[in-house]
N, C-alpha and C positions, 0 to 999 in steps of 0.2 A: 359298150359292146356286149351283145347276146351272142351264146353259142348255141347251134340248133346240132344235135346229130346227123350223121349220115346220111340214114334210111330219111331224114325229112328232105332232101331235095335229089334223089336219086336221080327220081326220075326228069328231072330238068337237066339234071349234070352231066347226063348221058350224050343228052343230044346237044349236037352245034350249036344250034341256037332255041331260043324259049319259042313257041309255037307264035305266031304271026295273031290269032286268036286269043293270045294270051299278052301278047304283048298290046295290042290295043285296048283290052281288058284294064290294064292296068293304066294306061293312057284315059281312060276315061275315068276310071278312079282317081284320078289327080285332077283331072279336071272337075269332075264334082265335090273333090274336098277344098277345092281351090276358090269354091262358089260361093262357099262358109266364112272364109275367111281373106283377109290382106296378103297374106304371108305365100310367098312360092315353095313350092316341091319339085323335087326334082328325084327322080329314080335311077340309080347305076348299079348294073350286074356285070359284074366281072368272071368272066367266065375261063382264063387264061390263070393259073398260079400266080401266087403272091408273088413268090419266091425261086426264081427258076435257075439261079446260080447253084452249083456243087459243093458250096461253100461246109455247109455242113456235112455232106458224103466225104469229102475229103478229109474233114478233121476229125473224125470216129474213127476212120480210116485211118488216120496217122498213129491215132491212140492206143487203137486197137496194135498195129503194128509195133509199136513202140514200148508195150507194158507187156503182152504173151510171151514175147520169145526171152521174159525174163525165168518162166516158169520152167522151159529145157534149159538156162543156165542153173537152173536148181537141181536138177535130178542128170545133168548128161555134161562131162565137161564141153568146151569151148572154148575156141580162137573167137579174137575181138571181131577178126574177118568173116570166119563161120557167122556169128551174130549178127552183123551189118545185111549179110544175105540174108539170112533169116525174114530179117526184119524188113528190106527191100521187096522183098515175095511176097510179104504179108502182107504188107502195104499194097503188090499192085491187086492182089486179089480181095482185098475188102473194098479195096477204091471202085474195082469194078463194078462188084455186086450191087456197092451202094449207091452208085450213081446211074444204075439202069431206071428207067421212069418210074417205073411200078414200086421200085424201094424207095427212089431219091427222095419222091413228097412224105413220106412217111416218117422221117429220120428226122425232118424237122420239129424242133422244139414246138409246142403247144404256144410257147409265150412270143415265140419269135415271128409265129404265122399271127397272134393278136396285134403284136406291133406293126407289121404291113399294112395289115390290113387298115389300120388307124393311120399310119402314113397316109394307101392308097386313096380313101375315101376321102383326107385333106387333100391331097393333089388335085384330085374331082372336081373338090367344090372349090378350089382356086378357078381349073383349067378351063368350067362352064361358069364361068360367071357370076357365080350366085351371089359372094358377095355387093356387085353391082347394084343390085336391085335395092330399091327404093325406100328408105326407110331400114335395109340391112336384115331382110326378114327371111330370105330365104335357107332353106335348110334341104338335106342331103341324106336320103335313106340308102346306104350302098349295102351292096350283098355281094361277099366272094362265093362262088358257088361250088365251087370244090373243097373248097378250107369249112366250108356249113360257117360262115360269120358273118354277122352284121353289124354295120356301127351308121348311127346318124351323127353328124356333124349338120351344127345350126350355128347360123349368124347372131349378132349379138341382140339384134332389135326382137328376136324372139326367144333368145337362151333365158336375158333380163327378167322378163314375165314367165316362164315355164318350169327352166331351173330343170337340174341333170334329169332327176326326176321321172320329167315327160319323154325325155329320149330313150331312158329306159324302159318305158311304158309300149313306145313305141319300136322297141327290137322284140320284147314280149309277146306282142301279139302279132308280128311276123313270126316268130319263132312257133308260137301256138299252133299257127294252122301251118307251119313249113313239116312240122314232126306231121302232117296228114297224107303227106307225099305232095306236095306242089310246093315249089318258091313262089311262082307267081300269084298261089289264092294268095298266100304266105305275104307277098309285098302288099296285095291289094289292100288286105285288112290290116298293115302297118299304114298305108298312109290314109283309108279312113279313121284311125284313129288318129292321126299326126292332125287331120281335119278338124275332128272334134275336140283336140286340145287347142289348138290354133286359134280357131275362131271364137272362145271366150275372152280372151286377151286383145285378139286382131281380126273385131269381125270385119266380114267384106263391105265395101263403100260402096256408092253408084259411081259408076262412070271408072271404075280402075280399070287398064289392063294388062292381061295377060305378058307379064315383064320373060318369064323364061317356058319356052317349050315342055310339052306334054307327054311327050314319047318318051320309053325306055331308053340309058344311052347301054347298049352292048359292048364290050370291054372284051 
């Protein structure tokens, strides 16, 4: 998994969807890295939260409520029930605050949006098929566009030959050109390199084909 900052995919994350022009952009980068080599690619941009539970808003909240109103038992007496109030108040007003959109994604742990996203991008390459494919070659360049994360997940008939490695080679130089302001040059140039690692290992045969689709899947 690579982490790219903010400012590298602003401008994608903004808008509903990646431009029409960019998304076949990157369909065609797959198809000519795919010319190199045996092995399938497949692209998935998530453009929806990892994480869209309150899970965490509420448990800061709780904390938060549950450890301050120890600070006016220090300095102000109090009834058990005074306290209880206290603490209930406290509680619905952090819960609110933190569970408004704009704070909610932010309150999440760094490690806890890494792990999703490693979930989500297994999910992917379960729910398109990739394992399917022929020889067990196919692999999975997923990008959450909000969270700034990438992780590739590869099958085993290419992980064998490549080794962790190349998939971090290959979040690298999406991440390269995403810090330029585009996810999409950003993906292109992740899977011409996923290309040029591939096809040392698994170069292309006559007569294979095309086992999984070209196109971006949008999430």
């Amino acid at each position: 998994m690579k982490l790219f900052p903010p400012s590298a995919v602003a401008e994608d994350a903004q808008q509903t969807t990646i431009a029409p022009e960019a998304l076949q952009r990157i369909a065609a980068a797959v198809a000519a890295a795919e010319a190199k080599t045996s092995a399938e690619i497949r692209v998935v941009v998530q453009r929806e939260p990892l994480i869209q539970h309150p899970f965490y808003s509420v448990m800061y909240a709780a904390l938060a409520a549950l450890v301050l109103p120890w600070i006016l038992v220090l300095l102000l007496p109090m009834r058990p029930m005074q306290l209880l109030g206290i603490q209930a108040a406290m509680f619905m007003v952090f819960a609110g605050i933190l569970m408004l959109p704009s704070v909610a994604q932010k309150v999440i742990p760094r490690l806890a949006l890494k792990a999703a996203a490693r979930s989500a991008a297994v999910e992917m390459f379960l729910a398109h098929g990739i394992p399917q494919t022929k020889g067990r070659t196919g692999i999975l360049i997923f990008a959450a566009s909000q969270e700034h994360l990438i992780e590739v997940v590869a099958d085993e008939g290419v992980h064998t030959p490549l080794g962790h490695s190349a998939w971090s080679d290959i979040c690298e130089r999406v991440a390269d050109q995403a810090k330029k302001g585009s996810l999409a040059d950003g993906l292109i140039a992740g899977v011409h390199k996923a290309g040029d690692l591939l096809s040392g290992p698994l170069p292309s045969k006559p007569g294979e084909r095309n086992e999984l689709a070209n196109h971006v899947i949008i999430m």
